[in-house]
N, C-alpha and C positions, 0 to 999 in steps of 0.2 A: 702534355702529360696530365694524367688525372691528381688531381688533391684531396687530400684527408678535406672530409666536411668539415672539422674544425679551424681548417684555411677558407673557407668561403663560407662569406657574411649570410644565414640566413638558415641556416639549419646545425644542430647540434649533434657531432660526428658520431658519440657513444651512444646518448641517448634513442635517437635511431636508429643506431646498429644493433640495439637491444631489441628493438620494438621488430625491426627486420627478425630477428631470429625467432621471437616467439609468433610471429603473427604470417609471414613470409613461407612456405612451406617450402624446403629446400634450398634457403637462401644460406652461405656460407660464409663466415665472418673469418677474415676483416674484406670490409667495403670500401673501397673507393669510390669518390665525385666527381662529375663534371657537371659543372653550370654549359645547360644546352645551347645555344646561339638560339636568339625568336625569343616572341613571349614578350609582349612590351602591357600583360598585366599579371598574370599568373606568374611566378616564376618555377620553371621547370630544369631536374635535374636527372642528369643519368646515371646509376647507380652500377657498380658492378664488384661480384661478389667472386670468394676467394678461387674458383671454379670458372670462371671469366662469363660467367651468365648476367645477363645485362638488365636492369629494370628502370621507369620511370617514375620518380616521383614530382609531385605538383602541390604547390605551396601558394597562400595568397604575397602580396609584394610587402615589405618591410615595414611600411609606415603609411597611410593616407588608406587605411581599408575602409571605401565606403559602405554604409549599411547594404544590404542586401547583397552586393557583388562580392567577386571571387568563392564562389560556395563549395567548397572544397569536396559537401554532402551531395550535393547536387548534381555534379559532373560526375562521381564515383557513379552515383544510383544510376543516371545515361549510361553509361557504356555500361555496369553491369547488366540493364534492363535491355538493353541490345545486343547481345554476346550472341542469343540464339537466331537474329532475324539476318536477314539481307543484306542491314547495313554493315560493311566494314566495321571493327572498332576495335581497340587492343583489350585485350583482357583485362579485368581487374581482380588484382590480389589484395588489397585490403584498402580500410579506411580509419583515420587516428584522427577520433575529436578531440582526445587530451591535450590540450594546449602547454600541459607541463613537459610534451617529448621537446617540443620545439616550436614553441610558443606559438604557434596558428596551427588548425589544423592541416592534414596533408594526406593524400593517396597514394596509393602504388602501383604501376601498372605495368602492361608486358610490353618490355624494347623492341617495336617492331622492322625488321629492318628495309629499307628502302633511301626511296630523296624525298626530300622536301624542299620546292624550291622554292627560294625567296625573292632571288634576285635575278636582274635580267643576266648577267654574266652565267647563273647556275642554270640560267634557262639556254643558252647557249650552248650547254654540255647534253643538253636533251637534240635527239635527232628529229629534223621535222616531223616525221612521223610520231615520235610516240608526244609531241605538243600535239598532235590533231588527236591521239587517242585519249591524251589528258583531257583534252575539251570536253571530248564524249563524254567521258566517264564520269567526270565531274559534276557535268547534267543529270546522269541517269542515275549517279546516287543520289545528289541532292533529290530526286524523283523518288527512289524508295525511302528516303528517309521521311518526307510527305508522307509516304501511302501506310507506314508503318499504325498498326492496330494501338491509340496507346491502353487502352483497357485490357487488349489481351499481355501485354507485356509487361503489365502493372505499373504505367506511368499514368494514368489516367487522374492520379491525386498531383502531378507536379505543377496543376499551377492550376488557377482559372481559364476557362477556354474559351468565355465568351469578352468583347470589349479588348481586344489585343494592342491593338493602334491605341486605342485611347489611354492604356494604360502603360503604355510603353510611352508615349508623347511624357506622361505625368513623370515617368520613372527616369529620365534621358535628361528632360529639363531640370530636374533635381538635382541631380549628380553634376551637371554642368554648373549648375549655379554654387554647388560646394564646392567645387574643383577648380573653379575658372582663376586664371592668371591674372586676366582684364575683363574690363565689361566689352558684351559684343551686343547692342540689340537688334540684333538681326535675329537672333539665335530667337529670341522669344516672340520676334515677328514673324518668324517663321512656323514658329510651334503655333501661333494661335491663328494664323490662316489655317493651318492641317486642320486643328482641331474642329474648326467649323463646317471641314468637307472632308469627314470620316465614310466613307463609303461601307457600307452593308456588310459586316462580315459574312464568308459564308462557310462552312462544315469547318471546325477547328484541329487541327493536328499537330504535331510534331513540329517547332519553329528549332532552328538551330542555334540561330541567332547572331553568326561570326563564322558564316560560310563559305570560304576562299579559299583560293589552289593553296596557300601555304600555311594553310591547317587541315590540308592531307599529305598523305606520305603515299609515294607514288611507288610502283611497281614495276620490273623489267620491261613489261611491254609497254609502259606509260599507265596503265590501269589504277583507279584507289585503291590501296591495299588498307589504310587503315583514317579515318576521318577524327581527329582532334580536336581541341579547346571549344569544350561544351558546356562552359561555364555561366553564358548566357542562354543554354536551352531553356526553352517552355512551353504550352502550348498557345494556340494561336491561329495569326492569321499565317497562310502559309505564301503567301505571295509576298510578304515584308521577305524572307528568306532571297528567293530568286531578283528579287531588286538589289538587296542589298549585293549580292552575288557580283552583279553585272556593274554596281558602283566600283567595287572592288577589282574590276575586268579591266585591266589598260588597254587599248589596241595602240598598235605603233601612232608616232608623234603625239599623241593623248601628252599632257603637262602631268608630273608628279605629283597629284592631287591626292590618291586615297592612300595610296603605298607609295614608301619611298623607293625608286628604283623596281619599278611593279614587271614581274618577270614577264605577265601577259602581254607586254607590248613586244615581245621579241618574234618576229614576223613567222607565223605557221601552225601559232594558236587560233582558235575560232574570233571568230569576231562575235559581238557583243548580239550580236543578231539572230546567227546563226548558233548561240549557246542558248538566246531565247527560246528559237523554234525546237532545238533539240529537248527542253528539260519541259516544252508542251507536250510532242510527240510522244515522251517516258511516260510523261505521266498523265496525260488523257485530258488534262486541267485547262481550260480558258485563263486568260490571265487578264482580268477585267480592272478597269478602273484602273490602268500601270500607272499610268502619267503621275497620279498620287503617289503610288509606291516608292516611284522612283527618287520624289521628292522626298518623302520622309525618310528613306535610304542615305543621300548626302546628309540629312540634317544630321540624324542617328549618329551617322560616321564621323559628322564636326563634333558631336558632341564626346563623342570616347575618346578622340585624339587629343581632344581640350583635357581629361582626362588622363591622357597619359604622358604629355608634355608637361603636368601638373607635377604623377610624381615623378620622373626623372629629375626636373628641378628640385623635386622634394630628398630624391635621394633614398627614395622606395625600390629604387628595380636595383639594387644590388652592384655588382660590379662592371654590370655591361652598360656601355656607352651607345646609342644607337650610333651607326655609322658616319652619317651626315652632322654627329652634334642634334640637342635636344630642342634647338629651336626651330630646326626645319619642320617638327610639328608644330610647331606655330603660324607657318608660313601656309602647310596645308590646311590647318581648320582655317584659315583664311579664305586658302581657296575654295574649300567643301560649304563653309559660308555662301559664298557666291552662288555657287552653283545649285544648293539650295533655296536659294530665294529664288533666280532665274527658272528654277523648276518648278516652285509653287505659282508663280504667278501664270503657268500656265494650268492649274486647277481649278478649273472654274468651279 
């Protein structure tokens, strides 16, 4: 059963039901909450109004907000700048900097409905078939999300376009080193081989930045119906995108390295190969120089886990528990460790 927001830690029940009313067009007070399951940085909530109309709101996490992350402006401005193109995306109905509604800022957006699957049990409940149409589809958006115009759509100021990797190497090892639990030097032996075999960017576009089946919402036939947490969007190189994709990708007996209990390993999803060749096909793209990609893809992904194993311990993500207890992210950037270094050293 849903809770008044002033039963769950992290948002203020009136003072957003105010802000709903004046800013929300149609929205009917009083509102109910529920804290969404997922979401191990943003925390995200489902809102439903006295009319049973449903909406999402998105918040950064309670305590440990590092600079530049969780940009509450940022994800609003993507999906509004998307609404008209190709890509999937839920609609956005507003955005609140005032930190006095509920002390960070936060968005609203349209409950869109479908699965989102997390786990390999939820991936169970999907019938072969619509696992092999999720593979597809997954590829071919990720592919229009690439081909997307950002100057026609007016993203063209979201970020610098040229130096992606390098600036992402700078931005990932920062965050690591304020967040980290323990020392790793791997983490920084890793970053300073990439950094001395940056390969040539080349045409810059749309990065997503946290592109995986369970930040979409899937649809009847297995199709995207709507692509989420674009909190790390910017532009870029676009091949970190499809890397990181394919880290995030379990095939059966794969160890639970990037995701805990990763739905893709449940047997009649694509394989990590064949979602390769499909998201070239889409999008016309060479995928030059992987071997890199791949490797900065694990490192990336050790470093966000480190990250989010930081605030659970800290007592940032609110009321949810990850499943497994907060130290099986500990166990994984261990793993994602390894596997990053095992992959640079093949970077010549």
């Amino acid at each position: 059963m849903a809770l008044r927001m002033d039963h769950i830690r992290g948002i203020r029940h009136d003072a957003v039901s105010d802000w709903f009313k004046a800013n929300v067009a149609g929205a009917a007070l009083p509102l109910t909450f529920e804290l969404i399951a997922g979401g191990h940085s943003n925390l995200t909530f489902k809102a439903t109004d006295a009319h049973g109309r449903c909406y999402v709101l998105r918040r950064p996490p309670l305590r440990q907000v590092l600079a530049t992350a969780h940009d509450m402006g940022r994800e609003h401005k993507v999906i509004a700048a998307l609404a008209n193109t190709d890509v999937p995306v839920p609609r956005a109905f507003g955005l609140c900097e005032d930190e006095t509604i509920n002390e960070r800022p936060f968005y609203v957006m349209e409950f869109v409905d479908g699965r989102v699957v997390r786990t390999q049990e939820q991936a169970f409940g999907l019938a072969p078939e619509l696992r092999r149409s999720a593979s597809r589809s997954i590829a071919d958006i990720l592919a229009r999300i690439h081909a997307v115009d950002v100057g026609l759509v007016g993203l063209g100021d979201l970020g610098r376009k040229e130096d992606y990797i390098a600036r992402q190497l700078r931005r990932w090892l920062r965050q690591f080193e304020e967040s980290k639990t323990r020392e790793r030097p791997e983490i920084q032996q890793v970053h300073d081989h990439l950094v001395a075999r940056i390969p040539e960017q080349g045409p810059a576009g749309i990065v997503h930045g946290d592109y995986r089946l369970d930040n979409c919402i899937l649809g009847e036939s297995g199709q995207v119906v709507a692509v989420l947490d674009w909190e790390l969007c910017t532009l870029g190189d676009r091949n970190a995108d499809i890397a990181q994709l394919l880290v995030y990708w379990a095939e059966p007996n794969d160890p639970d390295f990037a995701l805990d209990n990763p739905p893709t390993s449940v047997p009649g999803f694509a394989s990590r190969a064949e979602l390769q060749d499909r998201y070239q096909q889409a999008s016309g793209r060479d995928l030059d120089n992987f071997e890199f990609y791949l490797a900065f893809a694990y490192w990336k992904v050790a470093c966000i886990l480190e990250g989010v194993y930081s605030r659970y311990v800290g007592g940032a993500m609110g009321d949810k528990a990850p499943p497994r207890g907060a130290d099986s992210f500990a166990a994984r950037v261990d793993a994602l460790t390894e596997m990053a270094t095992a992959a640079a050293e093949q970077v010549a």
